[in-house]
N, C-alpha and C positions, 0 to 999 in steps of 0.2 A: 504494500500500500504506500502511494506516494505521503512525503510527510505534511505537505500542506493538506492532505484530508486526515490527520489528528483529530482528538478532542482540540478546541480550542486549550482547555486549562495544561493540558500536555504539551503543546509548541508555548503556552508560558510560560512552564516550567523548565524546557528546554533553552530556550533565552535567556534566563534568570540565572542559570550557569555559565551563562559566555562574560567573558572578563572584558576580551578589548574590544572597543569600539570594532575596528575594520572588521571583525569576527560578524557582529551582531548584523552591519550592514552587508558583509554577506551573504546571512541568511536573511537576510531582507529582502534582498533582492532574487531569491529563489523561485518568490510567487508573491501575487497581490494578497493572497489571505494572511504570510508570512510580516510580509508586507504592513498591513494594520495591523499586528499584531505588534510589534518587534519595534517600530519607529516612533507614533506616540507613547506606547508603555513602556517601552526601556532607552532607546535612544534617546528621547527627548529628556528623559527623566535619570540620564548618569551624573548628570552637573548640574549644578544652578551656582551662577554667579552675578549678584546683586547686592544691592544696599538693606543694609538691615531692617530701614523703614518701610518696606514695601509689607503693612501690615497685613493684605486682604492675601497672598500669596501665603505667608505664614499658617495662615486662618485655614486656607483650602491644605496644605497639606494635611494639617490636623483631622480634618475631619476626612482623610482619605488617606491612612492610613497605610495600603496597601501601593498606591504609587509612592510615598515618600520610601518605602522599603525599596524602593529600587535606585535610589540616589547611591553614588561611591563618593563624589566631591560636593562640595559644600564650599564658597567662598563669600566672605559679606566685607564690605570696605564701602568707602564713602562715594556717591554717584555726585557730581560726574567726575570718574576719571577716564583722563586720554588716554591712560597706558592700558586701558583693561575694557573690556567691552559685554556687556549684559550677556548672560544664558537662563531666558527663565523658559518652562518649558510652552512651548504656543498650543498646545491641546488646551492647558488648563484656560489660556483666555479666550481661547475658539469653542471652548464647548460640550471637546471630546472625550471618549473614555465615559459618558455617561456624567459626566462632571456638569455643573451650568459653568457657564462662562465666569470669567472670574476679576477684576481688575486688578491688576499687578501690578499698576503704576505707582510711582513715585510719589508719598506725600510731601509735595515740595515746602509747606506751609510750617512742615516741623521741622527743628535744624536739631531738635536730640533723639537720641534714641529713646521714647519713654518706658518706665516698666512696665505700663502694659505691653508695647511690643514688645517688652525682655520675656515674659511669658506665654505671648504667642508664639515666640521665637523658639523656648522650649519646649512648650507643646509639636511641634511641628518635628526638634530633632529629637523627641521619643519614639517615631515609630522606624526610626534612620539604623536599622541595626546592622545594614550592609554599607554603611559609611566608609570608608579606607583613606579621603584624606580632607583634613578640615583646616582651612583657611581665615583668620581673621586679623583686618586691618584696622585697626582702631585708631579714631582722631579723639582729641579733646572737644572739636566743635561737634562732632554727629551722636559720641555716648557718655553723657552727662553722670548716667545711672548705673548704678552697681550691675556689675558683666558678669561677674562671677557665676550665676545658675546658670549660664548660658554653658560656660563651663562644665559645672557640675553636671548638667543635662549628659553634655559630650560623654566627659568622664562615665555617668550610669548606663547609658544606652548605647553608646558607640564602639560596641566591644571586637568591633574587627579594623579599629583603625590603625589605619599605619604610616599616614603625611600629616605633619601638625604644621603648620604655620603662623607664625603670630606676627604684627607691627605693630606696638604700642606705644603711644606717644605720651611719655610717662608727666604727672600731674596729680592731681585727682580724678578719681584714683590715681596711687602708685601700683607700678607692674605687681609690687611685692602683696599688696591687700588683694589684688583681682585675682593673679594667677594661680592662687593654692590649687583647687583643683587640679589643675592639669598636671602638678608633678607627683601623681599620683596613676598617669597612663602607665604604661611599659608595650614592650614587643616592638617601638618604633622603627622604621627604618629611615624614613626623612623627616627631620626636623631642621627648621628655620626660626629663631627668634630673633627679632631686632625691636632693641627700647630705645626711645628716643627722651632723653632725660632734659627735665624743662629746668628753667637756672636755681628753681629753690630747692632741689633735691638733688644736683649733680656730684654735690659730695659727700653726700650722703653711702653706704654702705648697699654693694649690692647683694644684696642675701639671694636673689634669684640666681644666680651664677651658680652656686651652692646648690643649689634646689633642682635645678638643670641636669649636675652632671651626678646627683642623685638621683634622677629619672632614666638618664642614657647610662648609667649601671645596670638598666634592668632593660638594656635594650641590645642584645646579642647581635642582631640582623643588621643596625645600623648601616646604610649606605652614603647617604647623604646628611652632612653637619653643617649647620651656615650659623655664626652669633655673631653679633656687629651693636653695638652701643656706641650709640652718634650725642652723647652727653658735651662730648668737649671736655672732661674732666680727666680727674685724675686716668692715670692709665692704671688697667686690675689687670696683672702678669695670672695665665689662662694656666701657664707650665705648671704647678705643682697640683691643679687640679685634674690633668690630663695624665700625671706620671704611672698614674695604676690603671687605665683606661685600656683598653685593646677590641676591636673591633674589625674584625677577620674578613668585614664586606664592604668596610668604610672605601668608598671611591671617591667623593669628594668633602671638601675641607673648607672653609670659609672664614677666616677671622680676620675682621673688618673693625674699624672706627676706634674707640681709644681701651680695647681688650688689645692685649698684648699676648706673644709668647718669651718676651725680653732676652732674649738672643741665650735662653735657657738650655743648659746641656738637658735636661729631659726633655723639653723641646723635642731635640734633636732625636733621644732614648726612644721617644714617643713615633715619629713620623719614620723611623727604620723599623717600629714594629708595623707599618702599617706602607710595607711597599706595592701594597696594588692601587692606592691612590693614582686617580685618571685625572683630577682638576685640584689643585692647591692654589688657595690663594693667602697672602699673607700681608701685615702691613708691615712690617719690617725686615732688612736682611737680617738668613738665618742660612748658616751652614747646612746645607742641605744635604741628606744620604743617598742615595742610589735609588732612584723611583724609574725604574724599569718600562712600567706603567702609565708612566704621567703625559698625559696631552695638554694640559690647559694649566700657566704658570701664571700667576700676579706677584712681582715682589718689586720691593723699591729698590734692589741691587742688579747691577749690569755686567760688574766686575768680574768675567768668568771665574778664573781659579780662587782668585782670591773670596769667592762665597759658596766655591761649591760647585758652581756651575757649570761642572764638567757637562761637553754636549755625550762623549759616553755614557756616561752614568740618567742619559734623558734621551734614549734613539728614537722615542713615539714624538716625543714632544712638536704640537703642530700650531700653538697660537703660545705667543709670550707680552705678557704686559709688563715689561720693566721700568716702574716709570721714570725713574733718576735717570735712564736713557734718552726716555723719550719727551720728556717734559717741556722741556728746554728748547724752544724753536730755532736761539742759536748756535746750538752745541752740534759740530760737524757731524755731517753724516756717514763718515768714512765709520765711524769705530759701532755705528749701528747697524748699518750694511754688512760688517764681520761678525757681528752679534748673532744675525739672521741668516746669513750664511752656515755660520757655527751648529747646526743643530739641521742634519738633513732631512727631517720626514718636516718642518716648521712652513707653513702655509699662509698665518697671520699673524697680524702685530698692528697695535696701537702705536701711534707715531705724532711726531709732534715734526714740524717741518716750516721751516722760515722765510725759505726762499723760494725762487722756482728751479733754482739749479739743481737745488737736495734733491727736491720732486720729481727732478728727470735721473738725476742720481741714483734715488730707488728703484725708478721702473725699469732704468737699463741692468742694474745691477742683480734686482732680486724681482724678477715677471712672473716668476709661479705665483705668486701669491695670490692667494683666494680672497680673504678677508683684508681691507686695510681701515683702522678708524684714524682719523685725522684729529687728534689733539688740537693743533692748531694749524693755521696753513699761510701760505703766505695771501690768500684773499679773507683771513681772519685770524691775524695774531694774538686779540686776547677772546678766545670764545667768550666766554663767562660771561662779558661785559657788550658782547656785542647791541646795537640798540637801531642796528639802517641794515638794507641788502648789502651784501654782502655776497659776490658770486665769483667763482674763477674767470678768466680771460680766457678767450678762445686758444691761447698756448696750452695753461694749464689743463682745460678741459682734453685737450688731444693728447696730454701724458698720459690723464686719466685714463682715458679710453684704448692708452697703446699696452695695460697689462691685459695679456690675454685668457688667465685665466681667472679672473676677479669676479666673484659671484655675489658680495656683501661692501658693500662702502658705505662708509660713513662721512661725507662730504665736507663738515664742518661748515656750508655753506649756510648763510641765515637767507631770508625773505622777510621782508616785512611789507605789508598791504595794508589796504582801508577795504577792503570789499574781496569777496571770493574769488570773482570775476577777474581781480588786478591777479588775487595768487594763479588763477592758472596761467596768464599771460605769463608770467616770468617763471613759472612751476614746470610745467608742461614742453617750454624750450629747450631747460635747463635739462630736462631728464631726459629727453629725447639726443642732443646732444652728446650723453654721458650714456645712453645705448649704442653707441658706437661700440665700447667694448664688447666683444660676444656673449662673454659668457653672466654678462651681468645680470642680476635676477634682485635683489633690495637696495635701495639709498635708503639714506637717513639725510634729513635737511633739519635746520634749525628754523620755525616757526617764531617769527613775533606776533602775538596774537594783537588785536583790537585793542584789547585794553594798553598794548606795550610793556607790563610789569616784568615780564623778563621770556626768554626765547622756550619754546618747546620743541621735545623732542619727538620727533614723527619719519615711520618710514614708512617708502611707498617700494610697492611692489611695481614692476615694470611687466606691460603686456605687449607682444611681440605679435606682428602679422607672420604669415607663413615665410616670406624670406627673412623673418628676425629684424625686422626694425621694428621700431618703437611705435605703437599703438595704443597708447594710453595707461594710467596709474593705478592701482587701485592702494589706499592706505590699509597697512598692516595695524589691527587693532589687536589681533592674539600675539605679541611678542613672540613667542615660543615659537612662531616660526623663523625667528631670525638669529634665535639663543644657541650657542655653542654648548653640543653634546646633552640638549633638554635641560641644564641646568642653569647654566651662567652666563649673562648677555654679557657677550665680550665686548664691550662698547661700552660699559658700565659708566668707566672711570675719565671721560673725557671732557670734563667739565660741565656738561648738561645735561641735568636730571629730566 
């Protein structure tokens, strides 16, 4: 018997075991009965990612139960952001699945999270028992009100999680009163925390640190590690908390903003126990061990031998952010050019560049290159501060376009406009132009918006006619298609957030 003549409740059950998307869309696509079955009830229903206020969404899981059981992600952060783009599911506001229509929209009128939403919001993640990864981006201006049950919710019901994610933008609350819960998970295997510490508690004591690597003791599987405290404060040395730590799956590493590993011999004791790491990033030079493994390098040192840097001791390595290299739009490009030379499987690199000489210097010197972001360039020497357009010359654009195998740039070019209309006149030339390269597939441009407060970051996808020219843009709202290895936008650190 073909399988699209099942009981219906059979081909549910069958779906309800398929883990990855492409899986589920291929039996989707098997037959139209598969078909409604498979796309509003489980496709639609893997993610939802939205603002925490969208109360009437909240409201409709609770009372249906049996879809919210099919959710794996979970993300809520403050609407609107440019870097992330809504997933709520469109059955629920169309209708389907036996549901009435639902409105999901945004209550623009409220700027907190109230506790009532904080109890719709738990109600909603109790019937979440196939959750596996949970995302939360908290501002001071969107949750006023104790987060904590939202937590604890997690914590009771969410017993097959396995991605945590937090951004908290420490205040009042402090991270330390909200987060009890959560350091009471285990089994993790991706965890992300980053606290952002407001000026009356930066020197204050972080007990959460503590609490953390009391959590990832009971986390065996661990793959992915990211902590970053962007306080400005005192620096908390990470090493003597990491020295009894080992984690046999650990692939990537992440310590960012003023956590340190203070150029610590267990430091080092630590990251030789852990040579299958693929992505290290680090805010300081540290004598580095033999990472066999490693493709993706962030450190502030360039000085091969003298930090480590043997290219033996890193044969995979394919993208390096070193910025004391690259910083500097003065600093000759000869001793960068052997940096990148230095390491032969290495594809991309963050670059900082002054002139148009450098620029023709790179592309003649190192043309494999896949990935290049531009720190700075010589048609925008201090990004950071940019505030007019800001565009290459028809020279530099013809560098640009002379590496041949470049699939990712980040142009450091700005735009700034009064109208849409203006951005695509000077939008639409510029990327068309920089389709010259073949094998090009994302830019990154720096946006002035309307208001002018300061440039944003946006990339656009590039669409090709059948001979490969340039056909039009579409903007990249899912980041992750432009993320190095699904984890780490290698473009991070170039001065535009």
């Amino acid at each position: 018997m073909a399988l699209s003549l099942q009981p219906p409740e059979l081909l549910d059950d069958i779906a309800s075991l398929l883990v990855r998307p492409s899986d589920l869309l291929s039996l989707a696509l098997t037959s139209k009965t598969l078909y409604a079955i498979v796309v509003p009830q489980h496709l639609e229903f893997r993610e939802i990612r939205c603002d925490a206020r969208r109360s009437a969404l909240w409201v409709a899981l609770a009372q249906h139960p049996g879809l919210a059981r099919r959710l794996r992600s979970l993300e809520m952060y403050r609407e609107p952001d440019l870097l992330r783009s809504n997933l709520v599911p469109r059955c629920l506001m169309s209708g389907d699945n036996d549901v009435p229509p639902v409105d999901c929209s945004l209550d623009v009128r409220s700027k907190t999270c109230s506790s009532q939403c904080t109890e719709r919001i738990c109600a909603a993640i109790s019937p979440m028992s196939a959750l596996m990864r949970f995302c939360f981006h908290h501002s001071n201006f969107a949750y006023l009100h104790p987060i904590e049950t939202i937590f604890e919710a997690v914590l009771e019901h969410c017993l097959q999680l396995r991605e945590l994610e937090i951004t908290f933008y420490d205040g009042l609350p402090t991270f330390e009163s909200a987060s009890r819960p959560l350091w009471n998970l285990s089994y993790l295997t991706h965890v992300s925390i980053t606290v952002n510490r407001s000026p009356m508690i930066r020197t204050k004591q972080r007990q959460y640190l503590t609490e953390i690597m009391r959590m990832l003791s009971r986390c065996p599987d661990l793959e992915h590690l990211r902590l970053a405290s962007e306080g400005r404060g005192p620096l908390v040395n990470l090493s003597p908390m990491l020295v009894a730590m080992s984690w046999p799956q650990l692939k990537r590493l992440v310590i960012e903003g003023d956590l340190t590993l203070n150029k610590d011999p267990a430091a080092v004791t630590f990251l030789a126990r852990h040579t299958q790491l693929e992505t290290l990033s680090l805010n300081e030079p540290l004598e580095l061990p033999p990472l066999p493994h490693l493709r993706w390098l962030s450190t502030p040192e360039f000085r091969l031998r003298m930090c480590g840097l043997i290219p033996e001791r890193f044969p995979l390595l394919e993208y390096a952010m070193m910025t004391d290299a690259y910083e500097s739009p003065h600093r000759e490009i000869e001793p960068v050019v052997r940096l990148l030379l230095a390491f032969p499987a290495l594809c991309g690199a963050t670059v900082a560049l002054g002139t148009i000489t450098a620029l023709r210097h790179l592309s003649q010197d190192v043309p494999h290159l896949q990935r290049l972001a531009l720190g700075c360039s010589p048609w925008n020497l201090d990004r950071a501060r940019a505030r007019e357009t800001c565009l290459p010359n028809d020279e530099c654009i013809a560098i640009l376009a002379s590496f041949p195998h470049l699939t990712h740039l980040d142009s450091s070019a700005v735009i700034g406009s009064n109208s849409d209309q203006e951005t695509d006149a000077i939008l639409d030339p510029f990327l068309a132009a920089l389709a010259a390269a073949p094998q090009l597939r994302y830019v990154a441009v720096d946006m002035l918006l309307f208001d002018g407060v300061r440039p944003v970051h946006r990339w656009y996808a590039l669409e090709r006619d059948e001979e490969g020219k340039y056909a039009g843009r579409t903007e990249v709202r899912n980041l992750d298609r432009v993320r190095f290895h699904d984890w780490e936008d290698i473009f991070r650190q170039v001065g535009i957030s």
